[in-house]
C-alpha positions in Angstrom: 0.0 0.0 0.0 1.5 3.7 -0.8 0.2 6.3 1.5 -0.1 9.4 -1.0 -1.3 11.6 1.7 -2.3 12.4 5.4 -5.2 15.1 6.6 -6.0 15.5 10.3 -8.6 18.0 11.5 -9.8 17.7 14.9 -7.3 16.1 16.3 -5.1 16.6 19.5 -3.6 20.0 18.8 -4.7 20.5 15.2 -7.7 22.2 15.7 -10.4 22.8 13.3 -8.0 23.5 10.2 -7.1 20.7 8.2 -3.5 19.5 7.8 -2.3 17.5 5.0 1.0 15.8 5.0 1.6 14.7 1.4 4.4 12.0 0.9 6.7 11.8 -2.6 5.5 8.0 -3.9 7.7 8.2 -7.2 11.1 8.0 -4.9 9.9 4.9 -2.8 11.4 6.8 0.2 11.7 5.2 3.8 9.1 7.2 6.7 10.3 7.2 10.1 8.1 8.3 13.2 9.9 8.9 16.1 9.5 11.4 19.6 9.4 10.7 23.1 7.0 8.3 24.9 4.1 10.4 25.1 4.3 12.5 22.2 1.6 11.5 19.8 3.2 8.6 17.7 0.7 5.9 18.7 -3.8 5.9 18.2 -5.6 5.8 21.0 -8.0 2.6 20.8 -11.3 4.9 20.6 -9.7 7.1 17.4 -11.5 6.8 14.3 -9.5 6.8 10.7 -11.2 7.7 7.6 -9.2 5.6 4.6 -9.9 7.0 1.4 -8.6 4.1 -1.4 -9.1 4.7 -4.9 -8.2 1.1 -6.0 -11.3 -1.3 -5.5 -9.1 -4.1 -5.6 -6.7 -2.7 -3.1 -9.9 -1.6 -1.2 -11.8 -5.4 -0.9 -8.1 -6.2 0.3 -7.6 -4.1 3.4 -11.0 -4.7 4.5 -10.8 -8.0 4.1 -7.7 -8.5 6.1 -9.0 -5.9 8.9 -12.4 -8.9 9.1 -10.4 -11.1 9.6 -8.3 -9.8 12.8 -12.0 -9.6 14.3 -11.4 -5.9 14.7 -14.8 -3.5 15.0 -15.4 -0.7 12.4 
């Protein structure tokens, strides 16, 4: 899966503007998250993502897989 781009709004200290992160997916770059325990890094178990895939197939996949871990959304 490449992750084109990320928008929070809402969120901890974001606010009600929205804040995209857009990420070069021609390079094939390597992300790294890191900060102190505490900072952010992590989802709290009540946060709710909104994925937007464009590829059906892709789609069918990741939802498939998520089913399958028993996980509720």
């Amino acid at each position: 899966m490449i992750i084109k781009s990320i928008s929070l709004k809402n969120f901890k200290s974001f606010g009600n503007n929205k804040q995209t992160v857009s990420f070069n997916t021609t390079t094939g770059d390597l992300i790294l998250l890191s900060g102190q325990n505490g900072a952010g890094k992590c989802l709290s178990p009540d946060t709710e993502v909104d994925i937007q895939i464009d590829d059906e197939k892709t789609k069918e996949k990741l939802l498939n897989f998520l089913k399958n871990r028993n996980l509720p959304f």
